[in-house]
C-alpha positions in Angstrom: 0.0 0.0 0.0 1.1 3.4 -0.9 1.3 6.3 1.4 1.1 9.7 0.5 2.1 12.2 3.4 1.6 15.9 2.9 3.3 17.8 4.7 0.8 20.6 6.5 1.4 24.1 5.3 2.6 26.9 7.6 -0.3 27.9 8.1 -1.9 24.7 8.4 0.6 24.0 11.2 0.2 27.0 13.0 -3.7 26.4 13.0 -3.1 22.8 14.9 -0.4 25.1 17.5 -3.1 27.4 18.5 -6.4 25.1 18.6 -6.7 25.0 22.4 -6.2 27.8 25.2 -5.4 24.7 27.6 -2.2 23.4 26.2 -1.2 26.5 24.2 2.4 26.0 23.0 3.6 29.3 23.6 7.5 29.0 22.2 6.8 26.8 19.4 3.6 28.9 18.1 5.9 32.1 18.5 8.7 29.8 16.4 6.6 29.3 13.7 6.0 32.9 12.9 9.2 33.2 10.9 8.1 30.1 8.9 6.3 32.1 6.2 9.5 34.5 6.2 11.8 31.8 6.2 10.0 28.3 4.7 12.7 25.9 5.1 13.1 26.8 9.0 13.4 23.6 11.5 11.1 24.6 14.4 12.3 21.6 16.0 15.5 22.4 15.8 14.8 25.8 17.3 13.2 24.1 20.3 15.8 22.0 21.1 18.2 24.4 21.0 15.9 26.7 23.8 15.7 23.2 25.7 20.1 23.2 25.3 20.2 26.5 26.7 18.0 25.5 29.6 20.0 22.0 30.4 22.9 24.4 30.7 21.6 26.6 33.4 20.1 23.7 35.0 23.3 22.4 35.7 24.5 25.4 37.8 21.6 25.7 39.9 21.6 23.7 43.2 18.1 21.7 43.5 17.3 23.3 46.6 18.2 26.7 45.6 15.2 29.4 46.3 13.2 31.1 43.6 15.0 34.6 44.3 18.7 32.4 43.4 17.2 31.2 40.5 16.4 34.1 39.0 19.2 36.2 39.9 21.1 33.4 38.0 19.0 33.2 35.1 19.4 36.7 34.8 22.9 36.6 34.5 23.1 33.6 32.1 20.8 35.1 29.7 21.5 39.2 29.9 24.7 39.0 30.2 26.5 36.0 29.5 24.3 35.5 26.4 24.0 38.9 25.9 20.1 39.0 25.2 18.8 42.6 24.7 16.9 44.9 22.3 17.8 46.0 19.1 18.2 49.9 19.3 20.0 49.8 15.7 17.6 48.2 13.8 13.7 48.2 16.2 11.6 47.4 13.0 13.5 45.2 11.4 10.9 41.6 10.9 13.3 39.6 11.8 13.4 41.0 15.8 9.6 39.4 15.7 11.5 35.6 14.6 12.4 34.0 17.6 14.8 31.8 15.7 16.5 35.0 14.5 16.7 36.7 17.8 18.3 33.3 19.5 21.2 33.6 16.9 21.2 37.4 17.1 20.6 37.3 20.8 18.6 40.9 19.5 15.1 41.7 19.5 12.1 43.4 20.7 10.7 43.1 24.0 8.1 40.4 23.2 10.2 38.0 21.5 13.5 38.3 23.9 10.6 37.7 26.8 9.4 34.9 24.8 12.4 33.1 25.4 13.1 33.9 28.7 9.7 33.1 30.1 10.8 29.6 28.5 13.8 29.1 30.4 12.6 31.3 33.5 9.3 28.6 33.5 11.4 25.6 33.0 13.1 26.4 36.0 10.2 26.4 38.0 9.9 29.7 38.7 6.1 31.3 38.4 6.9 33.8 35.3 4.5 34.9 33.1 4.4 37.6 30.2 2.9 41.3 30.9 0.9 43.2 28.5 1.7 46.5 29.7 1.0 49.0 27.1 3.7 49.7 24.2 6.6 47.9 25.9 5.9 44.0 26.8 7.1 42.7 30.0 7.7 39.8 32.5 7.0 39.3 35.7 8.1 36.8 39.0 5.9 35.9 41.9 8.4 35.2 44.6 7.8 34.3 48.1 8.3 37.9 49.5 7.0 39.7 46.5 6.5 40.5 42.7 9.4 41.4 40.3 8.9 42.8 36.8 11.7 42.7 34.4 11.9 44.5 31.4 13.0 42.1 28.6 14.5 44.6 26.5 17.5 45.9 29.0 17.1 43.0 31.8 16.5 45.7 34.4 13.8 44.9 36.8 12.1 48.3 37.7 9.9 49.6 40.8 6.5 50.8 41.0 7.6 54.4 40.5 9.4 53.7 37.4 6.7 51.6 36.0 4.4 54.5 36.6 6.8 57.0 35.3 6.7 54.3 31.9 3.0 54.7 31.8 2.5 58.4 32.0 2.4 59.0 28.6 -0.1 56.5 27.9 -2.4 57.6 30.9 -1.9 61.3 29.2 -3.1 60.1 25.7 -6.2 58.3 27.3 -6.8 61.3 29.8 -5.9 59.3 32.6 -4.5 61.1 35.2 -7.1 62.7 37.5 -8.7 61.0 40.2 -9.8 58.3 38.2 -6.7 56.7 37.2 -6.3 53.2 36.9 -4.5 51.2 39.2 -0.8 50.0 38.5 -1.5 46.5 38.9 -4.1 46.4 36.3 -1.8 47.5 34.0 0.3 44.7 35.0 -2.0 41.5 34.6 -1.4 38.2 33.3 -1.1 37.9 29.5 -2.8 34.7 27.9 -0.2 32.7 25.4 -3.0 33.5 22.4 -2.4 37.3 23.5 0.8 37.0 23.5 1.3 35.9 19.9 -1.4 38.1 18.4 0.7 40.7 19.9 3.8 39.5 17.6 1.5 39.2 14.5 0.6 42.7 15.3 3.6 44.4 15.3 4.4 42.6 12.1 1.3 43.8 10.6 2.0 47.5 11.6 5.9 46.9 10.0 4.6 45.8 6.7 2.0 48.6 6.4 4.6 50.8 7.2 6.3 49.7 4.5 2.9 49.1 1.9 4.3 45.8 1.8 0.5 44.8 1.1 1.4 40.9 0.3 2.8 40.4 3.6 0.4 42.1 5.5 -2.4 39.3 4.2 0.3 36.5 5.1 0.1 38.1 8.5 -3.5 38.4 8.3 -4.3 35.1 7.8 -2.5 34.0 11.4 -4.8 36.6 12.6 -7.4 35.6 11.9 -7.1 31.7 12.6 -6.0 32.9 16.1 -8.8 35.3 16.6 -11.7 34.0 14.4 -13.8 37.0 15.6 -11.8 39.4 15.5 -13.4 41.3 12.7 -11.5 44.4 12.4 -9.3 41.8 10.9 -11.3 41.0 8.4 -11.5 44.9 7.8 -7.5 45.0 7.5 -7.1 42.1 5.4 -9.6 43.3 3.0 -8.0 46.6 3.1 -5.0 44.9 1.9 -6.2 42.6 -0.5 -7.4 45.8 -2.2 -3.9 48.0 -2.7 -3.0 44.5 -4.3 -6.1 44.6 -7.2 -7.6 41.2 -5.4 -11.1 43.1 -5.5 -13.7 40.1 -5.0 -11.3 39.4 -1.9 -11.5 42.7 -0.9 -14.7 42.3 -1.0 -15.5 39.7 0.9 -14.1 40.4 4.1 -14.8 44.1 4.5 -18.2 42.9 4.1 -17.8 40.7 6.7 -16.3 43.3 8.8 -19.8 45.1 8.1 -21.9 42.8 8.5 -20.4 41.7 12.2 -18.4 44.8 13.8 -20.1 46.4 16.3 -17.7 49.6 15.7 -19.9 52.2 14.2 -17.3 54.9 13.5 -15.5 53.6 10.3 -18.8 51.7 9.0 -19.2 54.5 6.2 -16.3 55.1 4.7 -16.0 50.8 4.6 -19.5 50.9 3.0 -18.5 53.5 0.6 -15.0 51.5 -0.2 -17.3 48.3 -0.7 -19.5 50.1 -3.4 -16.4 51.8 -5.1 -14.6 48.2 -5.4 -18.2 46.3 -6.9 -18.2 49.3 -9.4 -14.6 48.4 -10.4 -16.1 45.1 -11.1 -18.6 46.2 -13.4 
């Protein structure tokens, strides 16, 4: 009997990656990003070399050692004898959003550096999980006599008044500085691994629209929106997209799915007005 395997496309792949909140494999669903970028990439191998880097600073850790030793220690492995930190050269470059990239590089942006070093931080057994705090994503560590939150980009763990002095121009934008200001902690609260990665796929998106590179922002799209199927401004983008590239019944179809399931009134005209200009160039 003859068997035919097919290999699953990226896409296909990353679908399978993301199905379930439960068992969401954060590093390898982050991993596969850079497979539409890069086609013949080995996520495998990428894993195993995160799980090599992890076996290493296993082996310097004493079993008993506390929480506060262990990540002291794994913030010297990976900061600075690694040498993990941001990219000031180069922030926008795609390739700080590939986790592969950034292992070899050892640069990045805050979301993919943290990435990795909530992988090695968590196979430590310490209880680190990723921050959504607006424009700057960060880590955190419950430890027995308190909470420390580590910027990814620089490895510097700041206090409460630098974290508020980070978030002052945010509050100002949202007119959030009188009486009813929002707590710091909120602002510092858990985010879910399917966050986390639309995150990524977000700041690719706003790279390639940047740069009108209209094919990649649909490649991006597409991730989107089989990690947020109802995320219909989505829809809005991608059709958006698919129309600077003269893919008009495309174009079509999702900005009128946008219309016919956003419950965003603001832009609903000028997308209704778009749709009827597109059907016309049909005619």
């Amino acid at each position: 009997m003859n068997l035919s395997l097919i290999a699953p496309t990226p896409l296909q792949y990353f679908s399978a990656l993301v199905q379930s909140d439960a068992e969401f494999p954060l590093l390898e669903a982050a991993v596969s990003l850079a497979q539409d970028e890069y086609p013949h990439l080995d996520v495998q191998q990428v894993l195993d070399e995160v799980d090599q880097l992890l076996e290493r600073i296993q082996r310097r850790i004493p079993a008993d050692a506390s929480a506060a030793h262990k990540l002291r220690m794994l913030n010297q492995f990976f900061f600075r004898e690694l040498h993990f930190r941001g990219n000031v050269n180069d922030y926008y470059d795609p390739d700080n959003s590939f986790v592969s990239v950034v292992l070899h590089s050892r640069r990045g942006i805050p979301i993919s550096l943290a990435v990795l070093w909530l992988e090695l931080a968590q196979g430590l057994g310490l209880a680190a999980r990723g921050v959504g705090f607006p424009g700057h994503f960060m880590v955190k560590v419950n430890l027995p006599n308190g909470q420390v939150v580590i910027d990814p980009f620089t490895g510097q763990s700041l206090s409460r008044e630098e974290l508020s002095d980070r978030l002052e121009p945010y509050r100002r934008r949202h007119g959030l500085l009188d009486e009813m200001d929002v707590p710091l902690g909120l602002y510092l609260q858990v985010a879910p691994s399917r966050d986390i990665i639309a995150r990524m796929l977000r700041n690719l998106k706003e790279i390639h629209t940047t740069r009108e590179d209209w094919q990649r922002v649909v490649t991006v799209q597409n991730r989107l929106l089989v990690l947020l199927p109802q995320a219909w401004e989505e829809y809005r983008d991608r059709g958006l997209a698919y129309a600077e590239l003269g893919h008009v019944p495309l174009a079509v179809q999702d900005l009128e799915i946008y219309l016919s399931r956003s419950e965003d009134m603001q832009d609903m005209d000028t997308i209704a007005e778009r749709v009827a200009a597109l059907r016309r160039s049909l005619m």
